[in-house]
PLY file of the C-alpha trace (Angstrom):
ply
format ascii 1.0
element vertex 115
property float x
property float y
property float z
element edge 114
property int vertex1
property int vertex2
end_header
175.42 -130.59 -1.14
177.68 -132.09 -4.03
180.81 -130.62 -2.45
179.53 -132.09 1.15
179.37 -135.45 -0.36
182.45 -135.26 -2.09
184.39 -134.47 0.62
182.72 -137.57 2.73
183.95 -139.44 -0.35
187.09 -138.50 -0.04
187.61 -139.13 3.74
185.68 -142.79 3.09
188.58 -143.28 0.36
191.43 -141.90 2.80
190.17 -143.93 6.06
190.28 -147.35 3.43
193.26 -146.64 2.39
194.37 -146.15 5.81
193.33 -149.73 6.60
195.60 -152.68 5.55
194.53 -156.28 4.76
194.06 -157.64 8.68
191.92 -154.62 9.15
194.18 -153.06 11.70
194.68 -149.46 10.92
198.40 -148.01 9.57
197.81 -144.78 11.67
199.59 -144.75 14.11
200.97 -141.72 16.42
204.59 -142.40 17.42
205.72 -142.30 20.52
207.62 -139.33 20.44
204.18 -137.31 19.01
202.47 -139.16 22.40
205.53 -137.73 24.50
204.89 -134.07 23.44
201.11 -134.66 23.54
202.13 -136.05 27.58
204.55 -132.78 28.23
202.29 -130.34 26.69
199.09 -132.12 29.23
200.79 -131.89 32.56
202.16 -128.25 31.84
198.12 -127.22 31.54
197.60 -129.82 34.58
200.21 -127.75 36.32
198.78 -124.54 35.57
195.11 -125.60 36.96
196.57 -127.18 40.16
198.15 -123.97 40.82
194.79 -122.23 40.45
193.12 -124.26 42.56
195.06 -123.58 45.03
194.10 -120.08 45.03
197.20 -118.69 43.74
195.55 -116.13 41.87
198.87 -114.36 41.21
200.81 -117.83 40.16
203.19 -117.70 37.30
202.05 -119.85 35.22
203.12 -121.14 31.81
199.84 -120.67 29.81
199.39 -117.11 31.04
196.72 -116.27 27.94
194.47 -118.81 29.80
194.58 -117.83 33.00
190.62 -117.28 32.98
189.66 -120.50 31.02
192.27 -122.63 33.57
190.64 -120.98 36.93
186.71 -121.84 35.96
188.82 -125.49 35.20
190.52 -125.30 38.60
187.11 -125.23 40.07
185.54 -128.39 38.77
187.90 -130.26 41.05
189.85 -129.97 44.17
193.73 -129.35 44.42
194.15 -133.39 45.57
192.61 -134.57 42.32
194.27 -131.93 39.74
197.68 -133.24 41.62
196.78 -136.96 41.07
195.72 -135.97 37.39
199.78 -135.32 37.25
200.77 -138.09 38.90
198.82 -140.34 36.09
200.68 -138.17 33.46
203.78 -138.57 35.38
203.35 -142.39 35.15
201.93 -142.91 31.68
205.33 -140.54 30.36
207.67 -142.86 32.13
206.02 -146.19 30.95
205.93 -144.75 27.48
209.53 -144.45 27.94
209.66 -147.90 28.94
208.22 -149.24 25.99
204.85 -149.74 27.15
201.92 -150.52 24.19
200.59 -147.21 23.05
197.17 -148.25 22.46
196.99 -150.06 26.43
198.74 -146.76 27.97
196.50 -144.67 26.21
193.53 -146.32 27.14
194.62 -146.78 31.05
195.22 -142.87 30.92
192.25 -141.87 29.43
190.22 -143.97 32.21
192.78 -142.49 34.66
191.97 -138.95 34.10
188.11 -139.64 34.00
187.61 -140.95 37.60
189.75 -139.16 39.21
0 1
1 2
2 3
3 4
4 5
5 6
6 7
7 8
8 9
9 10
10 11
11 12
12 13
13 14
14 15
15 16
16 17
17 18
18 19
19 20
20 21
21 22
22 23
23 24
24 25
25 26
26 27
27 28
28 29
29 30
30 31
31 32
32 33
33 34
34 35
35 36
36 37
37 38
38 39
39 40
40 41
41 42
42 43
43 44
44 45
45 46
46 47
47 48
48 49
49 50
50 51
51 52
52 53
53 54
54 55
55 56
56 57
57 58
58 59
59 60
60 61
61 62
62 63
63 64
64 65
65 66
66 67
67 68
68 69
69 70
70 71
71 72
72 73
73 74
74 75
75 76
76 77
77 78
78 79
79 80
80 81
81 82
82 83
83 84
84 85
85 86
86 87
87 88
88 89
89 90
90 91
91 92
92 93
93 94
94 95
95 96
96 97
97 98
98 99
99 100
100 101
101 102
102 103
103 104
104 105
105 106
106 107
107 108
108 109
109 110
110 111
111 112
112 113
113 114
């Protein structure tokens, strides 16, 4: 228990810390992190729209997966894992355009959810 609450302590000191003056928080991802995190999504994206599409014998880039990403290619059809990549397609051209992080990330995230 004493080794539980000193770690909270520690993370309670480190988020402060984190936290300047204004209260707006210094962490911030950069946008070349967000472009990997972007690349790295619409390669799995990829992967699962192939699957869906029955292509049981796809190449596909995450082959250790393959099981995990066909029960995922299931949940949805083909048309909405494709417009999944178009919204990744977008949000990693307006992040090259300068776009806030915080507004892209939040249109994406509400992107991805309804379709």
């Amino acid at each position: 228990a004493g080794q539980l609450k000193a770690l909270v302590d520690s993370d309670n000191q480190r988020i402060a810390a984190s936290i300047d003056e204004t209260g707006v928080s210094k962490e911030k991802v950069s946008r070349k992190q967000l472009a990997t995190v972007l690349d790295v999504l619409s390669n799995v994206y990829r992967d699962v729209l192939l699957l869906s599409m029955n292509s049981s014998n796809a190449a596909i880039v995450h082959e250790h997966k393959r099981t995990a990403w066909t029960t995922l290619a299931s949940k949805k059809t083909s048309a909405q894992w494709f417009q999944s990549i178009e919204y990744l397609s977008t949000a990693r051209h307006n992040l090259d355009r300068n776009v806030s992080i915080a507004l892209l990330s939040d249109w994406l995230a509400m992107s991805l959810v309804s379709s």
